[in-house]
N, C-alpha and C positions, 0 to 999 in steps of 0.2 A: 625252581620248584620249591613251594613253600612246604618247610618240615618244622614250622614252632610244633612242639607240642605243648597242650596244656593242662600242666600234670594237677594244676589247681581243681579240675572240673572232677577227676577223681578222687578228691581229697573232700572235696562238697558231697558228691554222692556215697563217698564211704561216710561221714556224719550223719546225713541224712537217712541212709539204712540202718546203724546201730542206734540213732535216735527213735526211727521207727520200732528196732526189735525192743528196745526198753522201755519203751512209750506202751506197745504191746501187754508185754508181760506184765508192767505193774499195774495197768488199769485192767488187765482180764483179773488179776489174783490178789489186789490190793484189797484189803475188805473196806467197806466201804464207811466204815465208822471213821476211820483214817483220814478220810479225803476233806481234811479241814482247808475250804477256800480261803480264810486268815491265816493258815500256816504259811511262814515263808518260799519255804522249802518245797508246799506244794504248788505254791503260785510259781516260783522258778520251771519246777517240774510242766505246769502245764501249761508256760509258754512255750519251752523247748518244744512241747509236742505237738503245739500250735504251729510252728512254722515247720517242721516236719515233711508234712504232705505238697505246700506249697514249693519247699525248697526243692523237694524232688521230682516237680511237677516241671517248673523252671528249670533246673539244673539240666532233666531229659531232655526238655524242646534246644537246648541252647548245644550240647553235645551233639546230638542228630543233627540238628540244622549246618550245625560247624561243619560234623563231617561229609555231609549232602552240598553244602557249595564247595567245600576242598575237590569233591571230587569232579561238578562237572570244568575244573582249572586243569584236573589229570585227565579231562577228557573219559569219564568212566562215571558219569550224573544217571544216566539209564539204570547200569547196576546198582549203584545205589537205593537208585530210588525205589527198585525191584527188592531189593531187600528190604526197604523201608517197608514196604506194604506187606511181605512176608514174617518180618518181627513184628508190624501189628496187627496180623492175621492169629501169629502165634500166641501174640501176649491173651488176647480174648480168647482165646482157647485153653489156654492153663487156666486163666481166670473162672473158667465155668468148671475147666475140670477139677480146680481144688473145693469148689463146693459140691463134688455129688454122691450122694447120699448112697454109695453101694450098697452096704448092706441093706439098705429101706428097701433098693431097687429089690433086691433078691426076695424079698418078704411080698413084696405087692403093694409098699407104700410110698406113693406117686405123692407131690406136691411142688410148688413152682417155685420156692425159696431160690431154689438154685440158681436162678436164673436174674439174680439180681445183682448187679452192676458194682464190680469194688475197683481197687486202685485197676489193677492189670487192665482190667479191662477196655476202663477211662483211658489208659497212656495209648495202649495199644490204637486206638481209634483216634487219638489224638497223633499220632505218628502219622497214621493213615492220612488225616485231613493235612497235615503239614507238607505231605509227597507231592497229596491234589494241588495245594494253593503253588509248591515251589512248582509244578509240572506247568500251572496257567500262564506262569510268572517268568518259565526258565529262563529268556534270552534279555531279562531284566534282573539284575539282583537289587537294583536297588528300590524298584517297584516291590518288589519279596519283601525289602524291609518294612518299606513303607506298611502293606499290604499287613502285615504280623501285628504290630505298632498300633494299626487301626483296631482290629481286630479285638486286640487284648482291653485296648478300654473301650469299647462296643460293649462287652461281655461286662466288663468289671460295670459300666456304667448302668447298664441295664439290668443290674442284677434283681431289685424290686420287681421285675415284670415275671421271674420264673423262679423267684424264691419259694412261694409256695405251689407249685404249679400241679396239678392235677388233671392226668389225661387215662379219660374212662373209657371213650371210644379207639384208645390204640393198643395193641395188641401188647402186651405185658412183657413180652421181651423184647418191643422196642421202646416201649414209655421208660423203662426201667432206667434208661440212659439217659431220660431226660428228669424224672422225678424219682423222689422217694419218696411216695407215699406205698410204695409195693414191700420198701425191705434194701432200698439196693443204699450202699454206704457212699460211692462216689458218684457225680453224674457227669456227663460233659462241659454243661454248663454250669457251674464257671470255669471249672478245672482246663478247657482248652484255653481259657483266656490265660492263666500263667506259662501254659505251652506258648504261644503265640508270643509272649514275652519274650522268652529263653529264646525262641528264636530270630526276636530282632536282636537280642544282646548279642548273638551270633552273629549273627551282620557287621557288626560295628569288631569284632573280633578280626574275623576275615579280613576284612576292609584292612584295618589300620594297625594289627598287631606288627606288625613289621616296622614299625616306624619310633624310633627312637625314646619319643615321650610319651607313646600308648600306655606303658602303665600304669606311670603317676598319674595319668589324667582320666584313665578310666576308676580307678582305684578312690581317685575325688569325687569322679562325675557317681559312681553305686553311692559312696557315702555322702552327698550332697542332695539326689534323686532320693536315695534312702530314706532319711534325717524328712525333710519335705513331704514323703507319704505319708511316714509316721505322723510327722505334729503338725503337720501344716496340711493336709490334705484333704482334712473334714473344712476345715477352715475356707478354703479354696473354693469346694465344690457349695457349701451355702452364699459366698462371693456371686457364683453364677449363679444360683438359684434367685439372689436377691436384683441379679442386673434382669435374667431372664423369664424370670416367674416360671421357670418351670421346674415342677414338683417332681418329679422325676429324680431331680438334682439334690435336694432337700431328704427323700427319704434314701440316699444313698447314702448321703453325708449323717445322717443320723444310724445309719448300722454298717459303715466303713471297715468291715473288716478285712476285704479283697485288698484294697489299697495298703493298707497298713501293712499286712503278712507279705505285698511285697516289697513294699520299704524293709521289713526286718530280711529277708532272705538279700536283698540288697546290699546291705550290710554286712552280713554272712559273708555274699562272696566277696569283697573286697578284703573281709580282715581273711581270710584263705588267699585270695590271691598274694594281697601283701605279706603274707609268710610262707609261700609256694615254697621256696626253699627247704623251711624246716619242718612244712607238712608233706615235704616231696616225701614220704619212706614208702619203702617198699612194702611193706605190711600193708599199711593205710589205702596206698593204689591197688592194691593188691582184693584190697576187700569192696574200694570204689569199683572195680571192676566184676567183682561175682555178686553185683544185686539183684540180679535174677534168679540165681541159685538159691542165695542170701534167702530172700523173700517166699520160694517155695518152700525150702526148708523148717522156715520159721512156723509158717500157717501150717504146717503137719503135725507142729509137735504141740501149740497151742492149740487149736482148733480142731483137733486129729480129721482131717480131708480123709475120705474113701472111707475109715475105718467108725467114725463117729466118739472119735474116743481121745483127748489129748489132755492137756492141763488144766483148759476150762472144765473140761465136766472130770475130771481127776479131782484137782484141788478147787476150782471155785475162787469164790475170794474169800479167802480165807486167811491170807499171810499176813501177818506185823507187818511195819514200815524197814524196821532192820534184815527180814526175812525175805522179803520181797526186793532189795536192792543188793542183798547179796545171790538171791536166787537169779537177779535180771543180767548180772553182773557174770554166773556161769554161762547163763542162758545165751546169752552174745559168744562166749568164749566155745560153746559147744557148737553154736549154728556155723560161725563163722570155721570152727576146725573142719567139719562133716563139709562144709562146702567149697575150703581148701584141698582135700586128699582125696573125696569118695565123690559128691557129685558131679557130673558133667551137663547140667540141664540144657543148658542152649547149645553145645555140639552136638549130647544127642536129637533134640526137637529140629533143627536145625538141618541135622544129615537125614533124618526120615522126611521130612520136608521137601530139600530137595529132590531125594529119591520119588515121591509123590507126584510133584512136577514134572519132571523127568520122562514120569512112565505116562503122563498126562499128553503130553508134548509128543512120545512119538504114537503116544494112540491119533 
């Protein structure tokens, strides 16, 4: 029975959350005089923030998936997968319910903001489609891989076709998922295709982490695949365009940014894995592990959810660049303690959840 653990995938998503919480903070409160695109300091800043969403898009497909084939090896793929589709039932439920406008509700004032598509919502439904393909797939893992692998550059490649997409005749809370022109921040499309990644990288994890030289060789193969999205990718894809005349190929390769964000997350996880050791601490796992909490947390105190009242409409943007990264700087130190000691979010949604079920099942 396989027991690797890999303590590197919480080491990623712990990054990937406090890049989120301060990527957050300092563009809701940074003032906007500040955000000099020739500052060095802010181009650093807002590439980290750039690969942010992608890194935790990948990182979730690639953890779920790991432990979605671990489990149909322990004979136990059903519950899994039954959880799978209960954490992304969950995830779109918090997600709607950190936008809704209580107090509006109580006054009489109705409006459909709510109802527009942010990360939660995206992963949770991206979990979902991951249960569907591994469920068609199950007595094949290695069609799953294939099957993931297709999938992600289908999305990346086609991404001209739904870049600006606009759908009038679908009903607003289901266009939301596919467009923003309603208000919504994430949409599935392309966000499943870095899910679908993370989940072939899982494949190859599964497969072959047992075997003596997986590391070094996965470790070359991110920074090698990496290296090659980043500089060679546009490159590549006008290659084809010029063998194949089709344009398609050409206006990808001219706004390339899906390929690129994931050659850098690429990168990312190999220099994490190859320092798993000394990014192994308990803190760091510790926080890779409550980014659900992590995440509702944060969106209360910026955004104030239920109350309409948090830092945005407190302070604004209003803060110096010295002010603003020692504010970002508590700001992680606060979410992260309240989500250490005082929240429980997913045992409690979790144990009501079940109970839900439960009373479903002997009705």
């Amino acid at each position: 029975m396989r027991t690797n653990r890999l303590y590197f995938i919480d080491a990623v998503r712990a990054f990937a959350i406090l890049m989120m919480l301060q990527g957050h903070f300092i563009d809701t409160l940074l003032d906007v005089n500040f955000r000099d695109e020739n500052n060095t300091a802010f181009q650093i800043w807002t590439y980290f923030r750039g690969i942010t969403a992608p890194t935790f898009f990948t990182i979730s497909g690639l953890i779920f998936t790991y432990l979605l084939i671990r489990a149909k090896q322990k004979g136990t793929a059903k519950q899994r997968m039954r959880k799978g589709l209960i954490r992304g039932l969950m995830l779109i439920g918090i997600g709607y319910l950190l936008r809704v406008p209580i107090f509006e509700w109580l006054v009489g004032e109705f409006n459909s903001y709510f109802l527009v598509v942010d990360v939660l919502q995206c992963i949770g439904l991206s979990l979902i489609g991951v249960v569907l393909f591994y469920k068609l797939t199950l007595k094949n893992t290695l069609v799953f891989s294939v099957l993931m692998l297709q999938i992600g550059i289908l999305i990346f490649t086609t991404e001209p076709l739904y870049r600006d997409l606009v759908l009038t005749n679908v009903p607003e809370f289901l266009a939301n998922y596919m467009t923003k022109s309603h208000g919504s921040v994430f949409t599935i499309l392309p966000w499943f295709g870095y899910m679908a990644f993370g989940a072939f990288i899982a494949t190859l994890f599964y497969g072959y982490v047992d075997r003596p030289k997986f590391k070094p060789s996965i470790i070359a193969g991110f920074i090698i695949v990496g290296l090659f999205l980043i500089n060679t990718s546009s490159y590549a894809l006008m290659k084809l365009y010029y063998w194949s005349d089709f344009i398609l190929l050409k206006e990808v390769a001219y706004f390339n940014y899906l390929y690129t964000r994931l050659g850098n997350v690429l990168i990312l996880f190999a220099i994490f894995y190859l320092f798993e050791s000394i990014v192994k601490q308990p803190l760091i796992l510790k926080i890779g592990q409550k980014t659900l909490s992590i995440y509702v947390i944060h969106f209360i105190i910026i955004w104030g959810s239920f109350t309409g009242y948090g830092l945005h409409q407190i302070i604004g943007k209003t803060l110096v660049p010295w002010q603003a990264i020692l504010g970002a700087l508590i700001f992680l130190t606060v979410v992260c303690f309240i989500s250490f000691h005082y929240a429980k979010t997913n045992a409690f949604v979790y144990s009501k959840i079940r109970i839900l079920i439960d009373k479903i099942k002997r009705i």
